[in-house]
C-alpha positions in Angstrom: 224.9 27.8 112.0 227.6 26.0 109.8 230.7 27.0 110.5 234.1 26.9 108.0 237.9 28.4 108.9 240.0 29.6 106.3 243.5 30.6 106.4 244.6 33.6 104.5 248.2 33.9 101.9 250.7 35.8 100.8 249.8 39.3 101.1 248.1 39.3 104.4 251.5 39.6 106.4 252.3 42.7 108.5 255.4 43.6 110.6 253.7 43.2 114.3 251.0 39.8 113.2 250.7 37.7 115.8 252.8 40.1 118.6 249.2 41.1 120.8 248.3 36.8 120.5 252.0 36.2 121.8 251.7 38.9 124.5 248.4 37.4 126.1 248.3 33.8 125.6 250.7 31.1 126.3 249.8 28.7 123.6 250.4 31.4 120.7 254.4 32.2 122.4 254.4 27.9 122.7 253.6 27.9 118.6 255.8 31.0 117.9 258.7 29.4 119.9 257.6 25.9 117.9 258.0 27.7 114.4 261.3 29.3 115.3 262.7 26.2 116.6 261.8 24.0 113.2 263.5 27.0 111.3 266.3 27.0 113.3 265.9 30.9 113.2 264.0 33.5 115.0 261.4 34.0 112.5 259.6 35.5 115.7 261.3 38.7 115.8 261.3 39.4 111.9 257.2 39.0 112.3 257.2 41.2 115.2 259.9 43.9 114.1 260.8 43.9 110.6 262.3 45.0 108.4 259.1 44.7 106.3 261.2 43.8 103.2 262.6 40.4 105.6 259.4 39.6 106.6 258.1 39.9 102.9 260.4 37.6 101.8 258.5 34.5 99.9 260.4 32.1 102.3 259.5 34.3 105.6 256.3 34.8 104.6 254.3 31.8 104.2 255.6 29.5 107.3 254.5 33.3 109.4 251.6 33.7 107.8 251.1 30.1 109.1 252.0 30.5 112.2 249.7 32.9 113.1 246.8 31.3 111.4 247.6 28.5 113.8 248.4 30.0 117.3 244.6 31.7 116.8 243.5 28.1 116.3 245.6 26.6 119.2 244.6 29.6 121.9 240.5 29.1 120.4 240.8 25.1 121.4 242.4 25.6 124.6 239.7 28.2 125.6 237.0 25.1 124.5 236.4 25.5 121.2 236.2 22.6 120.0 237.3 22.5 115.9 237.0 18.8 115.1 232.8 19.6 116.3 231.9 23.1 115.3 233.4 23.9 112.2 232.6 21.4 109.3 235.2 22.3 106.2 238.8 24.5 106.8 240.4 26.0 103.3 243.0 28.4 103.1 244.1 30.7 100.1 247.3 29.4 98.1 250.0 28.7 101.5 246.8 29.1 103.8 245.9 25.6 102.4 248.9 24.3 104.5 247.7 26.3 107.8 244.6 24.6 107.3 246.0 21.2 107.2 248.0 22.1 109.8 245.1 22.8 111.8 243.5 19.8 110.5 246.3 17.9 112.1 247.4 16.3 108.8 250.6 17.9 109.1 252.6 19.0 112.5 253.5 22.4 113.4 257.3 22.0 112.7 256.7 20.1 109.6 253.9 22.4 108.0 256.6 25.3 108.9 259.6 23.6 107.7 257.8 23.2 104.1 256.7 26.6 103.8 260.1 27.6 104.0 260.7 24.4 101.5 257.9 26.1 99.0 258.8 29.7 99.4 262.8 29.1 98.8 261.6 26.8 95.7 258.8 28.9 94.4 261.9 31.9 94.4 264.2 29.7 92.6 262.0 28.1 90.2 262.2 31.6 88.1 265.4 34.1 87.7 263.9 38.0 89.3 263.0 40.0 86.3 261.8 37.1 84.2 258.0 36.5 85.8 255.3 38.5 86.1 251.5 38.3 87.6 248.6 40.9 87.2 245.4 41.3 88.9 242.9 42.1 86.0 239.6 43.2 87.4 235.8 43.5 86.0 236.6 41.1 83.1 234.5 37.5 83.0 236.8 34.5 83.1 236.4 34.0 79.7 237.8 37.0 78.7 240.3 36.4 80.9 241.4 32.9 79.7 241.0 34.2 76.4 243.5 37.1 76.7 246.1 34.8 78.4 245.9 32.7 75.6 246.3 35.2 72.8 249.3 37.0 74.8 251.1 33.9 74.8 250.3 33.1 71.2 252.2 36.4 70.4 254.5 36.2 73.2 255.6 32.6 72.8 255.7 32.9 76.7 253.7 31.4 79.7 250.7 33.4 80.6 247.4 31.5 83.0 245.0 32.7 85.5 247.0 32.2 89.0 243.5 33.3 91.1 240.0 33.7 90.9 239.4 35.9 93.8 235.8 36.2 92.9 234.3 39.9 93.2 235.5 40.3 89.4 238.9 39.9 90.7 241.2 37.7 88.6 245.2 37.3 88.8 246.9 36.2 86.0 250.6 34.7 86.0 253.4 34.0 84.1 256.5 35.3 81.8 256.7 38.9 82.1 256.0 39.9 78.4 253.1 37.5 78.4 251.6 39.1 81.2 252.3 42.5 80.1 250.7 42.0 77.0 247.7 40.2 78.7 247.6 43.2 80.7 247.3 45.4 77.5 244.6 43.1 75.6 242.7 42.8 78.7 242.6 47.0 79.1 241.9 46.9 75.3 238.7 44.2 76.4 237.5 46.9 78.8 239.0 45.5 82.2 238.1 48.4 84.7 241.8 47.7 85.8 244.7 46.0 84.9 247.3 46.4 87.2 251.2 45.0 87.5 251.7 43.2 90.5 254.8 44.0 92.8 255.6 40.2 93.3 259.1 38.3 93.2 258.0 35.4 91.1 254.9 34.1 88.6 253.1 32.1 91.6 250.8 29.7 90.5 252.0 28.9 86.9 253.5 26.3 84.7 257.0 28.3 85.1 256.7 27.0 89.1 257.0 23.4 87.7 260.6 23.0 89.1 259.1 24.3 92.8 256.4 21.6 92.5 258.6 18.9 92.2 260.7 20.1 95.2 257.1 20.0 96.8 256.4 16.7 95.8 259.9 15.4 97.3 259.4 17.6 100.6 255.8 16.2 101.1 257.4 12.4 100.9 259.8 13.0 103.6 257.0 14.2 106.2 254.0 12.0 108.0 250.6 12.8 106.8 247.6 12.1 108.6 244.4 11.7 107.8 242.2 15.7 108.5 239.7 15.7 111.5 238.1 18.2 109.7 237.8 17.8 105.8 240.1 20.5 103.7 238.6 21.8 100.7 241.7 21.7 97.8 242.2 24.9 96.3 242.4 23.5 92.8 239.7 20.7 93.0 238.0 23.0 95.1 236.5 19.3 97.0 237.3 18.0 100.0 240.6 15.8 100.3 241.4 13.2 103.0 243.6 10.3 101.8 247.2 11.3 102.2 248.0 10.5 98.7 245.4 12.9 97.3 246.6 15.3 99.3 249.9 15.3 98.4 249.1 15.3 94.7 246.5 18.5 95.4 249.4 20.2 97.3 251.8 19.8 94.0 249.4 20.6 91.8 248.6 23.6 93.5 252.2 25.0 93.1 251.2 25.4 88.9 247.7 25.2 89.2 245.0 27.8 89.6 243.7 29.1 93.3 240.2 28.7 92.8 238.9 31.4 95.7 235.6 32.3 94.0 234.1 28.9 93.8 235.7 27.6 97.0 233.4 30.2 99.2 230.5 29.3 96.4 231.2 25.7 97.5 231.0 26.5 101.0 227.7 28.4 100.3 226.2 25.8 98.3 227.6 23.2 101.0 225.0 24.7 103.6 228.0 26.9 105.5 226.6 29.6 106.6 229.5 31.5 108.2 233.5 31.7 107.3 235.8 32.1 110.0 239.5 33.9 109.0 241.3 32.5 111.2 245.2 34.7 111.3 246.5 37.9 109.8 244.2 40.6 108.0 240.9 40.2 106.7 241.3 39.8 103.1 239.4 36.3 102.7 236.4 37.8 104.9 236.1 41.1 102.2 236.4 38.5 99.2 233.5 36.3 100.8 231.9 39.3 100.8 232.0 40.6 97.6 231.5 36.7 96.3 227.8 35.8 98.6 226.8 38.3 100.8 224.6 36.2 102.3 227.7 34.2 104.1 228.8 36.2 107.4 232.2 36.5 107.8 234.3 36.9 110.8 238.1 37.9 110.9 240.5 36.7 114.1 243.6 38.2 114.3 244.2 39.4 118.0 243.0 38.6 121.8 239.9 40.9 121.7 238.7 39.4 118.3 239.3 35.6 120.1 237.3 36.9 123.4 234.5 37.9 121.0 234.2 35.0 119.0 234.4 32.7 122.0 231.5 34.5 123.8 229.5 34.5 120.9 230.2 30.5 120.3 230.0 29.6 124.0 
């Protein structure tokens, strides 16, 4: 059995994630109290209590997304798993690619927190509310899908790219709002089964986040970067990345550039991997593996009896 981690994004955050991990092991409070501490800010108790809206917040979300995704890591390794030995490539979707590099160790916990909140503040700036837009179009090729975004902003004069390719038919496209609305339209008109606003704050993962990948670019520079003990896959090369100055320039890129799910998990599958671990809140990278090889198992850890479970069965 090959084994891969990946670390789920925005979306996959719930008011409670991480409270059950806290509750029974000492490593999970030691990260949780770790993450607060960088933040200067109980980050802790909006994760745990709300309000959801807080918690939801760009700049909440990703560094607790994060943490999560790394206490599960930390309690697994202090239990024996060893991660450097049994899993052979770590990815994670959009911010999750920093909670794999945290896990990694190319980054340390208080750093890879303190630029999530970096990239979440930046990625909310980089647009005025109102102006941006995404869209998840689904059961339309990627053709058809490029090819709409281009014709909207033909006629728009406006920004409009794929942001995602979630695989499963699943695409999410990004940009300025009328762009994406009228992508949105031609895609219906192309006979998308769906084509659906999305309720997000900003257009994530398009050439309007230019001014947050700069900001990345300078955060990144003030930080020590080591080299992975396990290899990351980059979401936008979708190939490994080691030397710090590739990943640095993968990590910017990826602020603009397109989160390349689908052929990541095709990677993996054509990489001899034969199961994906999702390591943190939800189970939303283990249902897109699904839909994208069901030959791949897929395993989800969020909580103590999920860890106990995947221990025994990797004694």
């Amino acid at each position: 059995m090959t084994t891969a981690f990946t670390f789920p994004g925005q979306g996959s955050q719930a008011v409670g994630m991480g409270k059950e991990l806290a509750d029974a092991f000492p490593e999970a409070r030691d990260v949780f109290g770790e993450v607060d501490e960088a933040l200067g800010e109980k980050l802790s108790a909006v994760m745990w209590e709300g309000p959801e809206e807080t918690l939801t917040l760009t700049a909440n979300a990703q560094p607790a997304l994060m943490a999560v995704s790394v206490a599960v890591v930390r309690v697994l390794e202090a239990r024996g798993y060893d991660l450097a030995a049994k899993a052979s490539y770590l990815a994670g979707h959009s911010l999750g690619e920093y909670s794999a590099h945290c896990a990694a160790g190319t980054f340390s916990l208080a750093d890879t927190a303190r630029l999530l909140r970096i990239r979440g503040n930046a990625m909310q700036a980089a647009v005025p509310v109102g102006e941006g837009a995404m869209a998840a179009i689904i059961g339309l090729e990627n053709d058809d899908v490029e090819f709409v975004c281009e014709a909207a902003a033909g006629e728009t004069g406006g920004v409009c790219q794929i942001a995602n390719d979630n695989g499963g038919g699943q695409l999410v496209i990004s940009g300025g709002k009328a762009a994406v609305e009228r992508a949105a339209a031609l895609a219906s008109d192309k006979g998308a089964k769906r084509a659906l606003m999305l309720p997000v704050s900003a257009p994530f993962h398009s050439a309007l986040m230019a001014p947050a990948a700069e900001a990345m670019r300078e955060a990144l520079s003030q930080v020590t970067i080591n080299t992975p003990r396990v290899p990351v896959i980059a979401n936008v090369t979708v190939a490994p990345v080691s030397a710090p100055a590739d990943i640095v320039a993968r990590l910017v890129e990826q602020v603009t550039g397109q989160v390349r799910w689908r052929e990541t998990v095709e990677w993996f599958a054509g990489s001899g991997v034969t199961t994906l671990v999702e390591a943190g809140s939800g189970k939303v990278l283990t249902g897109l593996a699904r839909r994208i090889d069901k030959a791949l198992a897929g395993v989800a850890i969020n909580g103590p009896a999920d860890i106990e479970a995947f221990l025994q069965a990797n004694a």
